[in-house]
C-alpha positions in Angstrom: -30.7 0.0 28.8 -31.9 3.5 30.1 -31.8 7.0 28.7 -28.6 7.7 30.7 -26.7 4.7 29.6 -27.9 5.7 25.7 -26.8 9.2 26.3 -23.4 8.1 27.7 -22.5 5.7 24.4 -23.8 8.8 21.9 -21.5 11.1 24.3 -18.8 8.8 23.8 -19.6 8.2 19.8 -19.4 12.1 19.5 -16.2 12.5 21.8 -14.3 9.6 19.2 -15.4 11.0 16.4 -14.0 14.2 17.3 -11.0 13.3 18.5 -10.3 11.2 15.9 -11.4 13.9 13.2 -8.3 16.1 14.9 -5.8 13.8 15.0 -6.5 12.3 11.5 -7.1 16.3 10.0 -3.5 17.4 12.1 -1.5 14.3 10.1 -2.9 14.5 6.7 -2.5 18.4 6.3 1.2 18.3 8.2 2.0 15.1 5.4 0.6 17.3 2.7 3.0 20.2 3.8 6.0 17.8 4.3 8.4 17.6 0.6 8.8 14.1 0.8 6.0 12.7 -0.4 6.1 14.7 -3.4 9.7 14.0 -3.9 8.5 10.2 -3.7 5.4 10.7 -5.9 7.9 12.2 -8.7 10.4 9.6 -8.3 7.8 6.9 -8.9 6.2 8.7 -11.7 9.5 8.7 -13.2 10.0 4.7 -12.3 6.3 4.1 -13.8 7.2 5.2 -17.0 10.7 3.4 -17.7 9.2 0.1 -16.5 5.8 0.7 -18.1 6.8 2.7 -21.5 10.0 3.7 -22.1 11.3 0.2 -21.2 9.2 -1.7 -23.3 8.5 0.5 -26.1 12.5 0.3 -26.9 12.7 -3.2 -26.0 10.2 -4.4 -28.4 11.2 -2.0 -31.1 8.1 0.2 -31.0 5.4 -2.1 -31.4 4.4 -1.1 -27.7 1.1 -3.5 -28.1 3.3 -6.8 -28.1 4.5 -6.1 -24.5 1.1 -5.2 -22.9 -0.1 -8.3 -24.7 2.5 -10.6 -23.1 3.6 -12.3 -20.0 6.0 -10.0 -19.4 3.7 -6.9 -19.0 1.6 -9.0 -15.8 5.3 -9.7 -14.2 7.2 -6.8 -14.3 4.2 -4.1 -13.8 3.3 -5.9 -10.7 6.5 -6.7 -9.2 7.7 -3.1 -9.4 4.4 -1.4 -8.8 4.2 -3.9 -5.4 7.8 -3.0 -4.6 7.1 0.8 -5.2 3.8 1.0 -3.0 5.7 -1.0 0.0 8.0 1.8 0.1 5.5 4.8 -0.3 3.3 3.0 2.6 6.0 2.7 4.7 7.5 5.9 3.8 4.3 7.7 4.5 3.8 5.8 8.1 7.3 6.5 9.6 6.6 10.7 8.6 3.2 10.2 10.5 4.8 8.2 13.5 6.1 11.2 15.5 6.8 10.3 19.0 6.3 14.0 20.5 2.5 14.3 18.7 2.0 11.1 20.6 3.3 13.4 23.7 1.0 16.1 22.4 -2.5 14.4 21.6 -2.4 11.7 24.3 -2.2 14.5 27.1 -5.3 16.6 25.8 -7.3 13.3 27.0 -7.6 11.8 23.8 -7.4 8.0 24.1 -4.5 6.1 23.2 -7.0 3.8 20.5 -8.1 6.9 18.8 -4.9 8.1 18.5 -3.6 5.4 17.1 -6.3 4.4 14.3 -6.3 8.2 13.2 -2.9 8.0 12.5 -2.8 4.5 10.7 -6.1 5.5 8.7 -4.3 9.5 7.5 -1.1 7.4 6.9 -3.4 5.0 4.2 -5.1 7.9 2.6 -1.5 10.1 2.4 -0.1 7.2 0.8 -2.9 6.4 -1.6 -2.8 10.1 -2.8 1.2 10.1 -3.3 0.1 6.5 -5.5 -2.5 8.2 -7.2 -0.2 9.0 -10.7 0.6 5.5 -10.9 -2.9 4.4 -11.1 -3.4 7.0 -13.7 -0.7 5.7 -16.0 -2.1 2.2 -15.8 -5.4 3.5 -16.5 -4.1 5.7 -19.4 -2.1 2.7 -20.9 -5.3 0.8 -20.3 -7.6 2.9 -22.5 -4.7 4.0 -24.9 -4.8 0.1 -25.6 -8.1 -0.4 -26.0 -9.3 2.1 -28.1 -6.3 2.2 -30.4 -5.3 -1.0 -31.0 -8.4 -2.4 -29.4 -6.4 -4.8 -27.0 -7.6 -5.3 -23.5 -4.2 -5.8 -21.4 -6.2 -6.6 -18.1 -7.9 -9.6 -20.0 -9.9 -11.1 -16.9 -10.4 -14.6 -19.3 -5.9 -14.5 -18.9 -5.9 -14.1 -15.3 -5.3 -10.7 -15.4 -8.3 -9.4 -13.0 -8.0 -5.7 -12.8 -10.3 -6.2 -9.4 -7.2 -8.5 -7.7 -5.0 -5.7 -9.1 -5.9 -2.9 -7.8 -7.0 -4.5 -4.8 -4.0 -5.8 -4.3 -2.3 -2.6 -4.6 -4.3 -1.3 -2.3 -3.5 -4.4 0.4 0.1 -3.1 -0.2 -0.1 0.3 0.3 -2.4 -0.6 3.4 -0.3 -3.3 5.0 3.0 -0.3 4.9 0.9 2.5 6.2 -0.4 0.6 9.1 2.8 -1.3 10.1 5.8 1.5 9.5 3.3 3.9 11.5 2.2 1.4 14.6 5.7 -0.1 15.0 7.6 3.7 14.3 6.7 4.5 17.8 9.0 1.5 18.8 11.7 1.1 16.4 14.7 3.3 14.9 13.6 5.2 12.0 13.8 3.3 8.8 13.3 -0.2 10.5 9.4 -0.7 9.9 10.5 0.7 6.2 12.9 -2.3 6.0 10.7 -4.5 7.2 7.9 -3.8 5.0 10.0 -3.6 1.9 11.4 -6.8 2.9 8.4 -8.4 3.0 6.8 -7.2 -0.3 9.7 -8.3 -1.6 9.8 -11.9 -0.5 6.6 -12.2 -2.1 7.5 -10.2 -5.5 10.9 -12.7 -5.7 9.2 -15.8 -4.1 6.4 -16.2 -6.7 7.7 -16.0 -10.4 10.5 -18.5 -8.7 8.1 -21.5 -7.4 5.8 -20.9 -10.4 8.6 -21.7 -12.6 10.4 -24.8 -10.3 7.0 -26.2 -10.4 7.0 -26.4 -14.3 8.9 -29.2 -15.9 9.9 -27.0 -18.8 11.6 -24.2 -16.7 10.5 -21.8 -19.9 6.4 -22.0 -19.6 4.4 -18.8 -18.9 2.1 -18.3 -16.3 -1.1 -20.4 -17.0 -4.3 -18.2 -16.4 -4.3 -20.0 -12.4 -1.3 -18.9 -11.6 -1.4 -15.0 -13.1 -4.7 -14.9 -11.2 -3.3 -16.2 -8.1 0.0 -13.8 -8.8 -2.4 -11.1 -8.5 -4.9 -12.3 -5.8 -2.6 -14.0 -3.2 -1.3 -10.3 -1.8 -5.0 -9.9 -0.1 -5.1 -12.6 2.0 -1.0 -12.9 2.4 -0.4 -9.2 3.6 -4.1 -9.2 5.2 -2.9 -11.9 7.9 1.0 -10.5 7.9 -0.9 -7.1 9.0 -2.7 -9.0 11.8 -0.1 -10.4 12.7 2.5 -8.1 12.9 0.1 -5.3 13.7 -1.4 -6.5 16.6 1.3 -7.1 19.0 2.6 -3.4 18.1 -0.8 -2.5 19.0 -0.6 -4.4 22.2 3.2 -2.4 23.1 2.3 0.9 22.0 -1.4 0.7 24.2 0.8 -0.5 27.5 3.8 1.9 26.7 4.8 5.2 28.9 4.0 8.1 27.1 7.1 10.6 27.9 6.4 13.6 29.8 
């Protein structure tokens, strides 16, 4: 490889990196200005705290602790904080999936792959900010728990690994980002935010049912294997589901006609 051919890939590097820094700065500041995902932060907040205080402080008659220290806490928090980050994924990818900006940015020469991962990668970051308050109530229950009552409600010896937690929130909110703002530019509005929610919820249904049909009893909790794999089995699940599903709308949206 010559000068001219190393000068050509840093030329190329530079023109990617550019083009993707204006596209991705463009969608996160227009996101940021948008109401919505305010409006969907606040409603969350506001579902966080039924489902992780309110709900539990009045249903174990105010000793809180009892909850966070039983099967119930790992169940609900995770089937309605998976339910609420499908939605705020895909929420936050159909805003970014504007058809005329794909007018826009794919005529000032920018390529069609750079377009595209700027998008899907502001989409993620939008939607982990608008999640932000919900981590921060786990975290504050977290440390209110410890160092009050000294119990450790993400017990990693019960299953309950706050690594495949967060991680798997994470998976979530990436796997509706990424899919509601590559298919958008195909579907009806709403569709990729049916389809995601759909799927997240599958799983969130799915689970608790075949954990229990497996058990003889019908009334056992989760052993420590099965609340681990409760909280692990999202990565690789909506990992290959993104694949999957992402890269044939990769495929349509790279060999579509872009309007004039």
């Amino acid at each position: 490889m010559n000068n001219q051919d190393n000068q050509l890939i840093l030329i190329n590097k530079y023109k990617f990196a550019l083009n993707f820094k204006i596209v991705f700065i463009y969608s996160v500041k227009k996101l940021l200005k948008s109401p919505l995902p305010y409006i969907a932060m606040i409603i969350s907040i506001f579902i966080d705290l039924f489902i992780y205080v309110f709900l539990p402080y009045v249903t174990k008659l105010g000793d809180i602790s009892r909850y966070y220290a039983s099967e119930e806490w790992v169940i609900l928090t995770m089937q309605s904080t998976f339910t609420i980050f499908a939605l705020i994924g895909a929420l936050i990818g159909e805003m970014n999936a504007i058809p005329n900006e794909k007018v826009y940015f794919l005529s000032k020469s920018i390529k069609r792959h750079v377009f595209l991962w700027a998008k899907c990668i502001s989409s993620f970051i939008v939607a982990i900010i608008v999640s932000i308050p919900t981590l921060l109530i786990l975290v504050g229950i977290v440390l209110f728990e410890w160092f009050g009552h000294g119990l450790n409600i993400f017990d990693v010896s019960r299953g309950e690994n706050p690594y495949a937690i967060f991680g798997s929130f994470l998976m979530i909110l990436l796997f509706g980002s990424f899919i509601s703002t590559i298919w958008h530019y195909q579907t009806r509005g709403g569709i990729s935010i049916i389809i995601c929610f759909s799927l997240v919820l599958i799983y969130v249904i799915i689970f608790p049912m075949l954990t229990q049909l497996s058990n003889p009893s019908w009334a056992a909790d989760f052993t420590d294997f099965l609340r681990f794999l409760w909280l692990l089995l999202p990565l690789p699940i909506y990992f290959l589901l993104l694949v999957s599903i992402g890269l044939p709308g990769i495929f349509i949206f790279m060999k579509s006609e872009v309007e004039s």
